[in-house]
C-alpha positions in Angstrom: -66.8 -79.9 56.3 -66.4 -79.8 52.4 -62.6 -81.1 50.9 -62.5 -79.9 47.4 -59.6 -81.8 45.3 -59.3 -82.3 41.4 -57.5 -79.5 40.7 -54.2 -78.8 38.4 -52.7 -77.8 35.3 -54.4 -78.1 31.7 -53.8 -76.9 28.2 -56.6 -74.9 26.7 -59.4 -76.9 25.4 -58.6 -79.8 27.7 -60.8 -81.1 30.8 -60.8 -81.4 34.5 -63.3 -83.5 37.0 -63.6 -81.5 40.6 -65.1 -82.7 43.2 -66.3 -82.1 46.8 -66.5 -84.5 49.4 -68.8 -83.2 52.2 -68.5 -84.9 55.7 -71.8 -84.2 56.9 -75.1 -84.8 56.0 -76.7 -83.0 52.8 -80.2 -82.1 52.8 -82.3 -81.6 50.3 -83.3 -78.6 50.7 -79.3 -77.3 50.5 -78.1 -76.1 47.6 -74.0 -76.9 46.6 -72.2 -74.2 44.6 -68.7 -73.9 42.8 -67.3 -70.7 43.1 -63.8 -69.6 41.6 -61.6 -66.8 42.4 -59.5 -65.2 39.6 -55.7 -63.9 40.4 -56.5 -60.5 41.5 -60.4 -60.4 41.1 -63.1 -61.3 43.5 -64.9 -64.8 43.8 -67.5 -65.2 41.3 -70.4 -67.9 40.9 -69.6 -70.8 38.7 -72.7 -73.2 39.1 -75.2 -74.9 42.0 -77.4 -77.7 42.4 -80.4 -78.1 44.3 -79.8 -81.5 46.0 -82.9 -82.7 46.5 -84.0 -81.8 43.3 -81.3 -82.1 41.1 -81.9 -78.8 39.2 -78.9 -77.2 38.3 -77.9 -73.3 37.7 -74.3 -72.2 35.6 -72.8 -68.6 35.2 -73.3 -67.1 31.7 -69.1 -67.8 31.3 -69.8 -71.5 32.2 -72.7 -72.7 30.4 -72.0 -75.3 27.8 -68.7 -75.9 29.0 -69.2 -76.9 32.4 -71.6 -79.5 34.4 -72.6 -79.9 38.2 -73.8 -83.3 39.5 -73.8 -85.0 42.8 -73.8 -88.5 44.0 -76.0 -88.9 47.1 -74.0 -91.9 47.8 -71.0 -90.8 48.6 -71.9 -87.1 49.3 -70.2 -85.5 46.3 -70.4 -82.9 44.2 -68.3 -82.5 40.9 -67.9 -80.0 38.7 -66.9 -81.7 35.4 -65.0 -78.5 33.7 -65.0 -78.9 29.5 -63.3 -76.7 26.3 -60.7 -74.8 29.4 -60.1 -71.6 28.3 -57.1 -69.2 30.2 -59.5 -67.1 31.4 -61.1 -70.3 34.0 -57.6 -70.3 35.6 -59.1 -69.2 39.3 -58.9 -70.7 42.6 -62.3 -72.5 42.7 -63.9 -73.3 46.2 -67.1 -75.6 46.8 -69.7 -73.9 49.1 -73.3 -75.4 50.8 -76.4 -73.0 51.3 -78.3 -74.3 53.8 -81.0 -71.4 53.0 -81.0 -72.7 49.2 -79.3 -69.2 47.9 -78.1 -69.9 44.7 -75.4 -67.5 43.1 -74.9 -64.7 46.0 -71.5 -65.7 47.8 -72.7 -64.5 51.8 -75.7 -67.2 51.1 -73.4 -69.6 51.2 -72.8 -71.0 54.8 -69.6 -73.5 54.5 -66.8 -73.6 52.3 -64.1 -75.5 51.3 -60.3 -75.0 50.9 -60.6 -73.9 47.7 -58.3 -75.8 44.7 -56.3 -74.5 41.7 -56.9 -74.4 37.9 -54.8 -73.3 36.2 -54.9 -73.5 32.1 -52.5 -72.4 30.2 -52.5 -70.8 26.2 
């Protein structure tokens, strides 16, 4: 089971820490992705990290702004979100691969509960 938290409100240009708790064990051979839904669009690839490898992957829209880790300790994956623009305002859901996909949304296997951004102009 994966609780996603850390969302909320931000002014553009402003930061935001998510993160995803995951109940179960992670393997390394899983991958963890952020996803985000848009008001009115379809859910879209944000960024993934191989677990046992570290290696991480960002949407064009992303890169530069935002960065995935993971603490094997506690099971977590954050997505530390950077330079918030109005247009990363999106519902944004943490998702495991157990089949390592990285970016295609039916590769992923569990999702979160999904948590708001919203940033305003």
């Amino acid at each position: 089971q994966l609780q996603a938290s850390g969302g909320g409100l931000v002014q553009a240009g402003g930061s935001l820490r998510l993160s995803c708790a995951a109940s179960g064990r992670i393997f390394s051979s899983y991958v963890m992705g952020w996803f985000r839904q848009p008001p009115g669009k379809e859910r879209e690839f944000v960024a993934a990290i191989r677990w046992g490898s570290r290696r991480t992957y960002y949407a064009d829209s992303v890169k530069g702004r935002f960065t995935i880790s993971r603490d094997g300790a506690k099971n977590t994956v954050y997505l530390q979100m950077n330079s918030l623009r109005p247009e990363d305002t999106a519902v944004y859901y943490c998702a495991a691969s157990y089949r390592g996909e990285l970016t295609s949304t039916p590769g992923y296997n569990n999702w979160g509960q999904g948590t708001l951004v919203t940033v305003s102009s």
